[in-house]
C-alpha angles and dihedrals in degrees: 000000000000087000110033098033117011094069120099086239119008122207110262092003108194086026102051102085107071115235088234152002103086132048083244112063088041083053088046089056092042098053094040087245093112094098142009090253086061102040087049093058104028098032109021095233110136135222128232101067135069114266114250134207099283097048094052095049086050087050091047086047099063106036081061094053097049077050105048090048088051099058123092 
């Protein structure tokens, strides 16, 4: 998160957050937190300014959930 979303402008935003190989990134895709472009429409999180606490918790928050609903 500190390193793929948090920052201002993140290298390769909209390209950073692989499609598979861990639950997470699929979760990420799935719940439109895998970039700032996303963030921005789906979340209204904008880009252009590091992510703070809350809206990594929020972030965080939502990636368990999608995960959590998803386990037998």
């Amino acid at each position: 998160m500190a390193q793929r979303l948090a920052p201002a402008l993140p290298l390769n935003d909209g390209k950073q957050t692989p499609m598979r190989g861990h639950p997470v990134f699929v979760a990420q895709h799935a719940t439109a937190t895998c970039c700032r472009t996303c963030l921005a429409k789906w979340h209204g999180i904008g880009a252009g300014q590091w992510l703070g606490a809350q809206e990594q918790g929020y972030i965080v928050a939502v990636i368990k959930h999608w995960l959590r609903d998803r386990q037998p």
